[in-house]
N, C-alpha and C positions, 0 to 999 in steps of 0.2 A: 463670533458667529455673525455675518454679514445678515440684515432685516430680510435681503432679498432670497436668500440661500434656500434650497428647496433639495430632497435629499428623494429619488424615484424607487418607490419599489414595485411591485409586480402589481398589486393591487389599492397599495395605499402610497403616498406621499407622507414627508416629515418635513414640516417649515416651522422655522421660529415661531414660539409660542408666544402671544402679542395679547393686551391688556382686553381687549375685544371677546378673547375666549372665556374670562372668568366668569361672567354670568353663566354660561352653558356647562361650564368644568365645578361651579358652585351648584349646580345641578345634578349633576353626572356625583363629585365623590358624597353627597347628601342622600343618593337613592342607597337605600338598604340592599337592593341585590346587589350593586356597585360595592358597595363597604362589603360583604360577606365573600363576593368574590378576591377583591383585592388585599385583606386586609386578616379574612375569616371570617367575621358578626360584625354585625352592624352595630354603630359606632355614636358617637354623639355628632350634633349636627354642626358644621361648619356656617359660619355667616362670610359676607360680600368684605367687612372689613379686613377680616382675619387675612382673605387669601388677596387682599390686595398687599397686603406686610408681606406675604411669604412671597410673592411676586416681584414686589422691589427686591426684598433681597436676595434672591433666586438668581434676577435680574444681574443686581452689582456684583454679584457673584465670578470672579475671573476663572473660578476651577469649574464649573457648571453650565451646562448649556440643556436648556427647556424647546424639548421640540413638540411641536402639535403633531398629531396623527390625524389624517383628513383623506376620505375617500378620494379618487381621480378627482370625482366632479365637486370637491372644495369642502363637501359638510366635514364639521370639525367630531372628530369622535372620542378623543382623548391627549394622551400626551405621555410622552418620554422625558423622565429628566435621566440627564449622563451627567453624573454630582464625583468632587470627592477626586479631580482627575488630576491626577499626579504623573506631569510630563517627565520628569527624569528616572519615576518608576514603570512608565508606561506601564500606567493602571487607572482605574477608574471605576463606580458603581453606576450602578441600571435601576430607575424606578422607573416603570409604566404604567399608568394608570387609563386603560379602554375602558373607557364608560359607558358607551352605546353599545347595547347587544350586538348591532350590525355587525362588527367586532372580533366576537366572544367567540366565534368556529374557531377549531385547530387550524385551519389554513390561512385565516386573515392574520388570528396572530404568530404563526410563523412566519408571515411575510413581513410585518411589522418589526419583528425581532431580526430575522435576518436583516432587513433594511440599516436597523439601527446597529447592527453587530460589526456588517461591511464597512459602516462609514468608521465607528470606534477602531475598528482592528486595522483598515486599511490605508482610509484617511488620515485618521489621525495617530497612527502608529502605534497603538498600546498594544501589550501584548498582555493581559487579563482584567476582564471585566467580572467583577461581582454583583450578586443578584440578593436582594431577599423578598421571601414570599412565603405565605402560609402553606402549610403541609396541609390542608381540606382541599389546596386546587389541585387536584391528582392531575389531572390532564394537561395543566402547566409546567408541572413536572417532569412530567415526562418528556413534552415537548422541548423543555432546554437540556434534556440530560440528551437526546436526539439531536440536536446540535453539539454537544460536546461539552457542556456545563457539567459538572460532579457537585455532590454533595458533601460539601468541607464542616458541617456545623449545624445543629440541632439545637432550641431550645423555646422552652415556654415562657412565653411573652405573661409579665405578671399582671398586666392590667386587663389582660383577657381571659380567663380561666378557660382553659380546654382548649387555647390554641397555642399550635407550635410555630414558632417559626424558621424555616430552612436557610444556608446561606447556601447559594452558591457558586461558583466559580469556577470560571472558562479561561482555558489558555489558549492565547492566537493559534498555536499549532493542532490545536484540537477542535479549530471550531470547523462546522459537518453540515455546511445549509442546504 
């Protein structure tokens, strides 16, 4: 992924996610509605070290690519990691992580997701992207099952009591932006 590379979508942009961002993304997964929406409950707190480690190697990562999410006018709102990509399976998984309410509507993040979906399926040729995400974001859900994700897997996450986690999985022929 080229520094300069910027990825357009109707409402948001996705550009390489650069060292710059981690104070405001140390922020953003630290807030408890952030952790409850992303994750289910909120979580214990992350420090500046930690995500500077997961950063590098996120970074040297050759199968993974970290994009920021940023309004037109540049604020940084979150980020996409496309982790796990397997060029001869053309396959790949999906973490996004919108931390800023601005965000949170069904329509910013389906443009968000389409954005990143376009480039995965189109750009980069894969043909199924995997998701996981808690069963409390109903409206998440539904939003990718509306692009053409399914629900392949169910199960309760042990370090969280009461929460489920979904997996699920979209095939290029299926996907409905």
């Amino acid at each position: 992924m080229r520094a300069d590379a910027a990825i357009q979508g109707e409402r948001f942009r996705l550009r390489p996610l650069r060292k710059e961002d981690l104070p405001r993304r140390l922020e953003m997964i630290n807030d408890p509605g952030v952790q409850r929406l992303w994750i289910g409950l909120p979580a214990d707190k992350n420090d500046l070290d930690a995500l500077e480690m997961w950063f590098y190697m996120v970074s040297e990562d050759p199968y993974s690519e970290q994009w920021a999410v940023e309004t037109l006018d540049g604020r940084y709102v979150g980020d996409i990691d496309l982790h796990s990509i397997d060029a001869s399976r053309r396959e790949a998984w999906l973490s996004p992580m919108i931390g800023d309410p601005i965000a949170w509507d069904r329509e910013s993040r389906r443009d968000i997701l389409v954005t990143v979906l376009r480039y995965a399926l189109h750009d980069k040729d894969l043909h199924k992207i995997s998701i996981q995400m808690p069963d409390s974001d109903r409206e998440g859900v539904e939003l990718l099952q509306e692009l053409g994700f399914r629900i392949v897997d169910q199960a309760e996450l042990d370090i969280f009591d009461g929460v489920n986690e979904l997996t699920l999985e979209l095939l290029a022929t299926d996907f409905s932006p």
